[in-house]
N, C-alpha and C positions, 0 to 999 in steps of 0.2 A: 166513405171513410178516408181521411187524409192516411194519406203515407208519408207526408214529409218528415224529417226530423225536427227539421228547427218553424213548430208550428209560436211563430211569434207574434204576440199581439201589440197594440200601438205603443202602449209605455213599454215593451221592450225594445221595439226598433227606435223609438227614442232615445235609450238608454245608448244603443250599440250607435248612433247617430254623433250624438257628443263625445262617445270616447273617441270614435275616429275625425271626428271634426278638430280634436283635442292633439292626436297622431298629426294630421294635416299640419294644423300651424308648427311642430317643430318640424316637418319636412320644410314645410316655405324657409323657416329662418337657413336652412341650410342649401336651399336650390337658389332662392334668389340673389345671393350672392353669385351662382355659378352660372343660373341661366338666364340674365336679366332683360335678355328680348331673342328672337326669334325673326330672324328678317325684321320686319318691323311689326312685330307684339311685343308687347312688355308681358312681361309675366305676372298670370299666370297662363295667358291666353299660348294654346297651341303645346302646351306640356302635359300632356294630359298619361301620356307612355310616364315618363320621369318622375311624372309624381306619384302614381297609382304605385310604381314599382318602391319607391324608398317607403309609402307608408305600407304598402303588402312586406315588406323586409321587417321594419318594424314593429308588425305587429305579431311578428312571429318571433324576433326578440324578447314582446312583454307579456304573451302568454301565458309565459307558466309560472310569475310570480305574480301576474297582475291581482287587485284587489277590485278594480273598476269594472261596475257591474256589468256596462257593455259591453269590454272583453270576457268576460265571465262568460254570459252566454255565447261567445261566440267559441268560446274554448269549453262549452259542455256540448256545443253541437260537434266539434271535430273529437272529442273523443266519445262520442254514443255515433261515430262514423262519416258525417259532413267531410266534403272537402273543398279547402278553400282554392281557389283556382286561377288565373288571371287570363284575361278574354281581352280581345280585339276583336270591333266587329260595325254592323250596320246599328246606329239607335236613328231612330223612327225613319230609315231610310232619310234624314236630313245630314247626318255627320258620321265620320269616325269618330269612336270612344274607345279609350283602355279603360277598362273595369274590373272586377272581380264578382264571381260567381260562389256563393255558397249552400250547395242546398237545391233550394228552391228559390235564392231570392239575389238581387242587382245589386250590387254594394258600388258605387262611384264616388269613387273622395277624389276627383277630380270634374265634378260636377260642373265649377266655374270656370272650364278652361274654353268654351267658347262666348258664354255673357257671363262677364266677370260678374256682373250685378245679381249671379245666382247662388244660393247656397253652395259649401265647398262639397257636402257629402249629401246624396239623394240612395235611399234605400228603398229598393220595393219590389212586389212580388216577381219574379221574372216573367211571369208569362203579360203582365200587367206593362212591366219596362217597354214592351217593344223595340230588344236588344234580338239583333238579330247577326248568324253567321254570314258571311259573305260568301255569294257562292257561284259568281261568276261573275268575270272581268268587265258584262255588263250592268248589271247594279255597283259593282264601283264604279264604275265609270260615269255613271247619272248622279253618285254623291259625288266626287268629286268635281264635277264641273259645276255644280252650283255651290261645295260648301268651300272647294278653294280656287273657286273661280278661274276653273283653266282649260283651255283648249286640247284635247289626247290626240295624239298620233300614232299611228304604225310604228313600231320600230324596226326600220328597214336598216339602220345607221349601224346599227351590229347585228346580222341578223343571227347569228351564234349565239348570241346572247338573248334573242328576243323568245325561244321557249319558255324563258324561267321570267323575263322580262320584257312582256310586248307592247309597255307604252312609254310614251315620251310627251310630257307635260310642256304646253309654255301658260305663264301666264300673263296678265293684263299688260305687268310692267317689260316683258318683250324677255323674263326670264324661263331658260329651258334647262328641263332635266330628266333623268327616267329613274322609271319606277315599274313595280312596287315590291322592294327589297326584303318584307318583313317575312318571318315566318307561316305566319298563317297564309300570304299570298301563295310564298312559293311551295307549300303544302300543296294548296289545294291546285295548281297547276300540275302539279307531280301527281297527284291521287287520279286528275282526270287523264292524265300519260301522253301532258301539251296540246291534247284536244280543245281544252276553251282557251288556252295561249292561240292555238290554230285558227279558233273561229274567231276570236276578237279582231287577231292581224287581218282576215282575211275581208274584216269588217270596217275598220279605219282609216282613212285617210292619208297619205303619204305628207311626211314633214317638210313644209316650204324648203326653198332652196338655202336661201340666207341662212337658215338653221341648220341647216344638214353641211354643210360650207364649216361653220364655225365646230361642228363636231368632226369632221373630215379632218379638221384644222387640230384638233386637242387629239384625238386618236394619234396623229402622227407625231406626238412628241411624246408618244409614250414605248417605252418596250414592247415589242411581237408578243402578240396574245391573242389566240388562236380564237378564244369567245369577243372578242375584240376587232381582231383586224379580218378575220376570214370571210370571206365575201358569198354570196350565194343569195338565195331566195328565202326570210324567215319563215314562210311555211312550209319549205323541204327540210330544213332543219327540227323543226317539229315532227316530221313523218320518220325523219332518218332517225331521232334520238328515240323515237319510241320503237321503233325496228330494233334499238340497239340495247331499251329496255334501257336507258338512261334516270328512268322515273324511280325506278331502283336502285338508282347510285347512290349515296349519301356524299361520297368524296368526292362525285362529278360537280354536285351541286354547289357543294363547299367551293369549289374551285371558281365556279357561275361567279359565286357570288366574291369571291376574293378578285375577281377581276371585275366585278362594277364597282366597286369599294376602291379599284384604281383610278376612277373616271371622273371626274371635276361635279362638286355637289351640285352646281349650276352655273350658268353663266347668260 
């Protein structure tokens, strides 16, 4: 016997399909103006955070006056208790996606953000989506180098900062940067107490010279910052911050991250 709440059948996730397909297009008119490429994607390709987020906003706007039956039922599953949720994570082990979770079931209104040529909104059972958490620095590390084709390094270049952050991307066109800044990353780095920050560093490759040169080079025009300029080995810094129960800091973290938010998006 199901337990789900929101036990929907095909004319309803039709229904909840077009109203958000309906939400979509006023997000576009209002993102393409503001984001009309991405390195070089035009939009919609590669916005898939931006978009998810303006129509999860919107649709929490037209809730509780909405008369449109898709909202309907999606606003009778949150008040008989569903919750609507927003996810980053692995889909089919080929890409990142930002999506939404309700329930039991994958809501993407950002569907076409890698072939445009795809519907904007794909609903379906969750366990069916093959949306999955990330959960160690090596399955991203497998999507990322085939779905944005780049080479990962060590990050030996700050090793202070390489706990919360221990990779350094370049890709095809000879661009380098690091990552991976988002909350869920730096979660689950924290939860493991820099243990798979530890293993991955202790797993990757040291960054050519030319590249470590040009960071060496941008470091030194910046202000003293300790997650920054302070030299050492990034896997003592993974041993000392969990010595020091850093994974429990929230303001240390915040700090982590206030100082790669000072670092050049790439170059």
């Amino acid at each position: 016997m199901s337990t789900s709440i929101t036990d929907w059948g095909e004319e309803q996730v039709d229904a909840i399909v077009k109203d958000l397909a309906y939400l979509r297009l006023l997000v576009d008119l209002e993102l393409v103006p503001r984001c009309p490429m991405l390195l070089d994607k035009a939009y919609p390709l590669g916005r898939c955070k931006e978009i998810r987020d303006e129509v999860f906003n919107l649709i929490h706007k037209r809730l509780l006056q909405t008369t449109q039956p898709g909202l309907m039922l999606m606003r009778e599953a949150l008040i008989k208790g569903a919750i609507l949720k927003k996810v980053w994570g692995s889909l089919r082990d080929e890409y990142f996606q930002n999506a939404m979770i309700l329930d039991d079931w994958y809501i993407d209104v950002s569907n076409d953000t890698v072939n445009p040529n795809k519907p904007r909104v794909e609903i379906l059972p969750l366990e069916q989506s093959r949306f999955f958490t990330i959960t160690s620095f090596e399955q991203f590390i497998k999507i990322a180098h085939s779905y944005w084709g780049v080479e990962i390094y060590c990050n030996d270049v700050c090793p202070a900062l390489a706990p919360f952050l221990p990779l350094i991307y370049v890709d095809a066109k000879g661009r380098c940067w690091m990552g991976e800044a988002n909350d869920d990353m730096l979660s689950m780095t924290m939860n493991s107490k820099f243990c798979l920050a530890e293993r991955v560093l202790s797993e990757l490759p040291t960054l050519p010279d030319g590249f470590k040169q040009k960071w060496q080079n941008s470091l030194a025009s910046i202000s003293h910052n300790p997650f920054l300029h302070d030299v050492g080995s990034p896997l003592e810094f993974c041993r000392i911050y969990r010595q020091q129960q850093r994974h429990l800091d929230k303001s240390f973290r915040d700090s982590a991250v206030m100082a790669y938010l000072s670092l050049p998006k790439n170059f």
